[in-house]
C-alpha positions as CSV (number, residue, x, y, z in Angstrom):
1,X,87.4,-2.5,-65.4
2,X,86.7,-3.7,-61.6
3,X,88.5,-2.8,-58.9
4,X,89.3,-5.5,-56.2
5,X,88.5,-3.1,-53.0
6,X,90.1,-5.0,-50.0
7,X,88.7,-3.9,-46.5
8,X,90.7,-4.8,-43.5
9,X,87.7,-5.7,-41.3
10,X,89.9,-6.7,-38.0
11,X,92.1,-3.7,-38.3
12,X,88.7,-1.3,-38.1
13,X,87.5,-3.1,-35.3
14,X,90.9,-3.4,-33.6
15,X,90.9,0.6,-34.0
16,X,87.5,1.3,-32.6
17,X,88.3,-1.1,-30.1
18,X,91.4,0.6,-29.1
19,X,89.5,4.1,-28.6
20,X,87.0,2.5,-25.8
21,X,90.6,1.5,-23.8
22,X,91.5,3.6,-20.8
23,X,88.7,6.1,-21.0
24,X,88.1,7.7,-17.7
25,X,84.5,7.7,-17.2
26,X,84.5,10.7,-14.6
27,X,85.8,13.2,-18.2
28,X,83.5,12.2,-20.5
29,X,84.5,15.5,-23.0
30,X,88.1,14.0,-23.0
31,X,86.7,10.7,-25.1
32,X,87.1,10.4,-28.4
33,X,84.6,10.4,-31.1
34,X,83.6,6.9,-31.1
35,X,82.7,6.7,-27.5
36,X,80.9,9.9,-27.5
37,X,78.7,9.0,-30.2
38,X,77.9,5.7,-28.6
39,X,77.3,7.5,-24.9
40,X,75.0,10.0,-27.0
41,X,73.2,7.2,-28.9
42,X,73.1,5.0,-25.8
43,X,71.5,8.0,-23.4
44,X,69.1,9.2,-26.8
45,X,67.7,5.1,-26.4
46,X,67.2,5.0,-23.0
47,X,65.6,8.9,-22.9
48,X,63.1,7.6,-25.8
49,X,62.4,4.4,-24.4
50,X,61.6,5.7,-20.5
51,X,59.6,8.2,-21.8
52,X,57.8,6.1,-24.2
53,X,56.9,3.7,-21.6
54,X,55.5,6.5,-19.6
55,X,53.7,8.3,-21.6
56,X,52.6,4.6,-23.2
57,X,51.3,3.9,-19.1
58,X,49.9,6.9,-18.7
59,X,48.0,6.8,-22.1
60,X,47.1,3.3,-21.1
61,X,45.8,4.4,-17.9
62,X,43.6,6.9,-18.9
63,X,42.1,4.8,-21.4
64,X,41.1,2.2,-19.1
65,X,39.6,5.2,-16.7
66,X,37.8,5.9,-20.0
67,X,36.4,1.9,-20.4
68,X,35.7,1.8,-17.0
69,X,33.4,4.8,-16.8
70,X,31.6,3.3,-20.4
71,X,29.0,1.1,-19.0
72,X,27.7,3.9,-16.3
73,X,27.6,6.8,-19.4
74,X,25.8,3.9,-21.2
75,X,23.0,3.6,-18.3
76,X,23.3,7.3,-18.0
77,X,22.4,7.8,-21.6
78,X,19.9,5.2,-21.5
79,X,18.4,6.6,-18.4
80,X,18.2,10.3,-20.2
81,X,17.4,9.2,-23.2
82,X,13.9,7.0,-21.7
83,X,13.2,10.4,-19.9
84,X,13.3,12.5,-22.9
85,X,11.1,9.9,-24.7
86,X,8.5,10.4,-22.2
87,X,8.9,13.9,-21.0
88,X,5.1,14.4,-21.7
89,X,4.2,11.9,-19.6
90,X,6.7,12.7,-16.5
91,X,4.9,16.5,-17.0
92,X,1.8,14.8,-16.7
93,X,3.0,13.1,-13.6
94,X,4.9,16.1,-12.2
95,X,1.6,18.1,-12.5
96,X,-0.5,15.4,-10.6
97,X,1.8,15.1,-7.8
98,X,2.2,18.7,-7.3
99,X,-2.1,18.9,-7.5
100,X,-1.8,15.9,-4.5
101,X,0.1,18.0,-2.7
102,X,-2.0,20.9,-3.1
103,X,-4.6,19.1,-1.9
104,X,-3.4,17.9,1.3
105,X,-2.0,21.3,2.0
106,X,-5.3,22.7,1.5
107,X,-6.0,20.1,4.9
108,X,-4.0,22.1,6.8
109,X,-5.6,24.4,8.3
110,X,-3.4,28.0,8.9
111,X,-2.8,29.5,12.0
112,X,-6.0,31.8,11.7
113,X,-8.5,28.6,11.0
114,X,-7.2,26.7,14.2
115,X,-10.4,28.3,16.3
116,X,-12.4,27.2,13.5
117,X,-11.1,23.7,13.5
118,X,-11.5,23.5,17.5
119,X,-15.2,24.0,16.8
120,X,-15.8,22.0,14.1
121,X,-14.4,18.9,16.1
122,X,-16.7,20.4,19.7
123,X,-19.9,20.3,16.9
124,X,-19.1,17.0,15.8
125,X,-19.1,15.5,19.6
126,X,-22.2,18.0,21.0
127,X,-23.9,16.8,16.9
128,X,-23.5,13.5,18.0
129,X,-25.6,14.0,21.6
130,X,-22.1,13.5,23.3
131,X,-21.2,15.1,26.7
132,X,-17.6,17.0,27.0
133,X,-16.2,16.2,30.3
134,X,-13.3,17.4,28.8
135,X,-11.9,19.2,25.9
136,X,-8.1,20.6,26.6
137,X,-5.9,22.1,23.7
138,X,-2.6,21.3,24.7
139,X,0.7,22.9,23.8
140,X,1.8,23.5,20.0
141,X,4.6,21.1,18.9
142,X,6.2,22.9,15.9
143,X,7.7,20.6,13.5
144,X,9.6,21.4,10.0
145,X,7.2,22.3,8.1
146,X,4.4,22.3,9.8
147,X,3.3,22.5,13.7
148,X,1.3,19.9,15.9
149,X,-1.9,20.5,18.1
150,X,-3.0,17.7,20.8
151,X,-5.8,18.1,22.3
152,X,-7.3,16.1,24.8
153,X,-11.1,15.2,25.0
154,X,-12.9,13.0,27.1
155,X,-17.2,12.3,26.0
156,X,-19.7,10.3,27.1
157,X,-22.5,8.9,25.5
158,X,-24.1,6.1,23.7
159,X,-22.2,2.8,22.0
160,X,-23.3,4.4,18.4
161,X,-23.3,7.8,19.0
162,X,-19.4,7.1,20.3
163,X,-18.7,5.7,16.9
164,X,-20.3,7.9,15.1
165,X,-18.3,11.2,16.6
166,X,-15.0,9.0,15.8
167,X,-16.0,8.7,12.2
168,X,-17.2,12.2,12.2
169,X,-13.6,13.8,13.3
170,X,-12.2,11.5,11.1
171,X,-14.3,12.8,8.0
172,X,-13.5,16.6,8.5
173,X,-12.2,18.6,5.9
174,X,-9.1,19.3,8.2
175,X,-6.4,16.5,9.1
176,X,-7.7,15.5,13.1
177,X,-6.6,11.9,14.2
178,X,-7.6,10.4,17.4
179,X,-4.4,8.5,19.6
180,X,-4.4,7.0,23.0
181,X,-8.5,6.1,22.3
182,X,-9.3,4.8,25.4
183,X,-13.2,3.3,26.0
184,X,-14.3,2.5,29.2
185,X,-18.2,1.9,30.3
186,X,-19.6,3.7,33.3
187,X,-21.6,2.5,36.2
188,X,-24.5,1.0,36.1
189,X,-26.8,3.8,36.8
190,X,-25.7,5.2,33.7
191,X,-27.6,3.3,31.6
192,X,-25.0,1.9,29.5
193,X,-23.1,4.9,28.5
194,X,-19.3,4.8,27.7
195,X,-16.7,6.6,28.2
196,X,-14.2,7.6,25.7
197,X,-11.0,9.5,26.4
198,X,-8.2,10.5,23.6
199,X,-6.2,12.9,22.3
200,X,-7.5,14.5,19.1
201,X,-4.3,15.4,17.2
202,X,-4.8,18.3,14.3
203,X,-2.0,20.1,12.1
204,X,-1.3,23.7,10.5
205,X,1.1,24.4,8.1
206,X,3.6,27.2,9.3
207,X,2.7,30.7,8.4
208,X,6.5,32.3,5.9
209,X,7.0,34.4,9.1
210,X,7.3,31.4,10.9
211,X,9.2,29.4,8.5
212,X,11.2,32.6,8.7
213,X,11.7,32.7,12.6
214,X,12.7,28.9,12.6
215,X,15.2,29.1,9.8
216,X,17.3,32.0,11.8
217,X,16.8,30.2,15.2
218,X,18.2,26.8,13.2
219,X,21.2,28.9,11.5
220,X,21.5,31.0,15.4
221,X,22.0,27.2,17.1
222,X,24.5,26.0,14.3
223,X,26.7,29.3,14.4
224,X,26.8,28.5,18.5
225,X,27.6,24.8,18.1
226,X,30.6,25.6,15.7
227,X,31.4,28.6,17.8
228,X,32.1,25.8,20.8
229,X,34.3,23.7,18.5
């Protein structure tokens, strides 16, 4: 047999109603039951939802740091992935470069084959029937890596032979180049002889020791500089 249940919906109502009346805010532990659960539930929302949002933004932050770094690590990839492809040939390539190199080092002469050089370049000029009015090493400009010589010449001869002694200096074995070529032609009585002044500029490579010396003499002036700061 049924039962006819009859549930006085206004009366609950009016009785949770009536436990939300005159609570004092300021003594929460003095509510009763019904308004501490809803407090609880209402601060358990609002805790879940702030800190879903922030991890949510912080999650969403980090993966667009992620997408934005993508296309790089794609050209990156790309990039590392064409050089292991070809790793033979960028050997092949280091190896030729680093024989280039050799090569022009072995044009600079060391400290000890500087007299050598000086000679070689007087031959080519008294080879050449020149006459040396003047032939001057100057000071050594050290560089880096390597150090500077000027020297300045001045020889007279013929039109050819002139030419000739350029094109000689210029074909030695050793790095020389001529600057500040000057030409002039002499006096008549000279029978058409020119003049040619320059400075013949050769280079050495630095000897370890003096790699060495220049290194602490850099590293000396830096420690002073921040010593003045």
């Amino acid at each position: 047999m049924a039962r006819n249940v009859n549930i006085d919906l206004g009366g609950l109502f009016e009785r949770a109603a009536s436990q939300f009346r005159g609570i004092n805010v300021n003594e929460p532990g003095q509510w009763p039951p019904l308004p501490k659960a809803a407090a609880w539930t209402a601060a358990a929302l609002v805790t879940v939802v702030l800190g879903w949002f922030l991890l949510l933004s912080a999650a969403n932050d980090e993966l667009q740091a992620e997408r934005d770094r993508e296309p790089a690590l794609k050209t990156e990839y790309r990039n590392k992935l064409s050089q292991a492809v070809n790793i033979g040939e960028l050997r092949k390539q280091k190896e030729q470069v680093q024989e280039y190199v050799t090569q022009l080092e072995r044009q600079l002469p060391g400290k000890a084959e500087m007299d050598a050089l000086l000679s070689d370049i007087n031959q080519a000029g008294l080879g050449r029937g020149l006459q040396f009015e003047l032939f001057r090493p100057g000071q050594v400009e050290v560089k880096d890596y390597y150090a500077e010589l000027p020297i300045s010449i001045k020889v007279s001869g013929r039109y050819h032979d002139v030419g000739a002694f350029a094109a000689d200096v210029a074909n030695l074995s050793r790095i020389v180049t001529l600057q500040n070529l000057t030409i002039t032609q002499m006096p008549k009585e000279a029978n058409g002889m020119l003049a040619m002044e320059a400075t013949a500029r050769t280079y050495r490579y630095l000897d370890p020791s003096e790699v060495e010396e220049r290194r602490k003499a850099a590293a000396s002036q830096q420690k002073k500089k921040g010593g003045r700061k």
